[in-house]
Structure formats: C-alpha cells, structure tokens
C-alpha positions in Angstrom: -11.5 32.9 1.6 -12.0 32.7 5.3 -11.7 29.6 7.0 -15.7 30.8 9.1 -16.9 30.0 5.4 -15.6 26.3 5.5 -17.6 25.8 8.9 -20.7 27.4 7.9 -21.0 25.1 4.7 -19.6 21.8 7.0 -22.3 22.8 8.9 -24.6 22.9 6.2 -23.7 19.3 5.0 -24.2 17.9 8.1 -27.6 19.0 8.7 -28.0 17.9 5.1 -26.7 14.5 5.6 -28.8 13.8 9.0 -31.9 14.8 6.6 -30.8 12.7 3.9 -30.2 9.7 6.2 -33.8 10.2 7.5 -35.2 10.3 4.0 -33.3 6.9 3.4 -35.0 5.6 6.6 -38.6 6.7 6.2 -39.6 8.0 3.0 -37.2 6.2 0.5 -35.8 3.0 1.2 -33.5 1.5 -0.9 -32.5 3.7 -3.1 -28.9 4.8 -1.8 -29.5 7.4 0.0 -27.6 5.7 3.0 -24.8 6.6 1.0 -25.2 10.0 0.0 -26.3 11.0 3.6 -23.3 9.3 4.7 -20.8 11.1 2.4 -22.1 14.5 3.5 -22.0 13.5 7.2 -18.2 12.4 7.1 -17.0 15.1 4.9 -18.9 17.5 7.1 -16.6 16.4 9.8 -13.7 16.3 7.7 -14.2 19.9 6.4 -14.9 21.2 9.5 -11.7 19.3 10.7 -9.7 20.8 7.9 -10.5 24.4 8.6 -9.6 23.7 11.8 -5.8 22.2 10.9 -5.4 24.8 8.0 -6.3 27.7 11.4 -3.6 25.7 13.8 -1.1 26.0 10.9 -0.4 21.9 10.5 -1.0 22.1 6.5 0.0 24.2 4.2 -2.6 26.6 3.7 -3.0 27.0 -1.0 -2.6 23.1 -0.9 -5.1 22.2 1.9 -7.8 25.4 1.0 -7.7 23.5 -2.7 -8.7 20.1 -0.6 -11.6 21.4 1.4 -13.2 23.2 -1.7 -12.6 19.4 -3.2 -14.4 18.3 0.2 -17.2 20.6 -0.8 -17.5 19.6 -4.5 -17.1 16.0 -4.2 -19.7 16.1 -1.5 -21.9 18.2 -3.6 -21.8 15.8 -6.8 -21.6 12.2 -5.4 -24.6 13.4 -2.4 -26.6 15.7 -4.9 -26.5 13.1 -7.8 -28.0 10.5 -6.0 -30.5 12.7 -4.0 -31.7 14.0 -7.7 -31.8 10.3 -8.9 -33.7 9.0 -5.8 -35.8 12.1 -5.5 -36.9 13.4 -9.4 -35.4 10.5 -11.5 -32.3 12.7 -13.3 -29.1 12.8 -12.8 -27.3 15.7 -11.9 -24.8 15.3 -15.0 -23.4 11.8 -16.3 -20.9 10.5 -14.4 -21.6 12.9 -11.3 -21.4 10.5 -8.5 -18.3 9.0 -9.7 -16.5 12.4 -10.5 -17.5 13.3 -7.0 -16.1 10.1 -5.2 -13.0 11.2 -7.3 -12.6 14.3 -6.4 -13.2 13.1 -2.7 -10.2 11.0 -3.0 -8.2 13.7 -4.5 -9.3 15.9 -1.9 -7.7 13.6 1.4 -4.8 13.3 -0.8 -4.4 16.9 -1.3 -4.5 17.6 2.6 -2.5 14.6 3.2 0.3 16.6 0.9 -0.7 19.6 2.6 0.1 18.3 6.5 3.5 16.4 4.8 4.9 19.7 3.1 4.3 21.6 6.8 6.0 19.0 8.4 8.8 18.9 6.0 9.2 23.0 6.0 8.8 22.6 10.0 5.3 24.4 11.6 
C-alpha cells in the first residue's frame, strides 16, 4: 500500500470534516456534529502526519501502516455514525461510534509502539 494513498484519503477527511463542521453550524445544530467534524479534521492531520513519519523512517513501517488504516476506520465509524444519525435517523451499526473512538485509541497506541520499536532497533 503506498503511503500517496494515506494522503489522498487524509485529504479526503479533511475536506469532510470542514463540511461537517459547517453542517453543525448552519444546518444542524445540536446534534454532534461538532464532534464528528472534529474527529475527521484531527485524524486528517494525524494520517497525513503518519504517512509522513512511516516515509522518514521514524516508525516501524507493518506496525504504524496497521495504525493509519485504524486512523481511517475509526474516523469512518465514530464520524459516519453520527453523520447518519444526525442526517437520516440510523445508525450506521450498533455500537459504531464507540467501536470507532476505540479503534482511534488503538490506533495512536499502535504508532506510538511503532516510533518506540524504531527507536529501540535504531533509525
């Protein structure tokens, strides 16, 4: 998987989360959005910013690639559960936004690993 596809889809969220946030602002108030828009934002960044460390050679590349997919996922089911909820009145399966938020944590723990096992075998 090359890393290119990892900035496309932070790219992607980003935009994604600066139309949610405007959703939250104009068109529906009060529903969460703020937090779904800013979940995408952040982990836009942070995917983006993982590509990046994973290209420079500070993680260790299986164990940091598993972590940015997580970015994407955890994005993808906390964000998209709550835009479905907000938006149509489903969920996107039970328990979505919370297995999303997990896998999020997961996720920054995984690339945490990733960066400690680099700087233990020396970059």
């Amino acid at each position: 998987m090359t890393l290119s596809f990892f900035v496309l889809i932070a790219g992607l969220m980003g935009a994604a989360g600066v139309a949610l946030a405007a959703a939250a602002a104009h068109a529906a108030p009060g529903v969460g959005l703020e937090s779904a828009a800013q979940i995408l934002m952040v982990h836009a960044v942070a995917l983006f910013a993982g590509a990046a460390a994973v290209a420079a050679g500070l993680a260790w590349r299986p164990l940091a690639l598993a972590g940015l997919i997580g970015f994407v996922l955890g994005a993808l089911f906390f964000s998209g559960d709550i835009a479905l909820r907000a938006f149509v009145g489903n969920r996107l399966f039970p328990m979505a936004a919370p297995t999303g938020g997990s896998i999020l944590i997961l996720s920054w723990l995984a690339l945490a690993v990733a960066a400690a096992v680099r700087l233990v075998r020396g970059a």
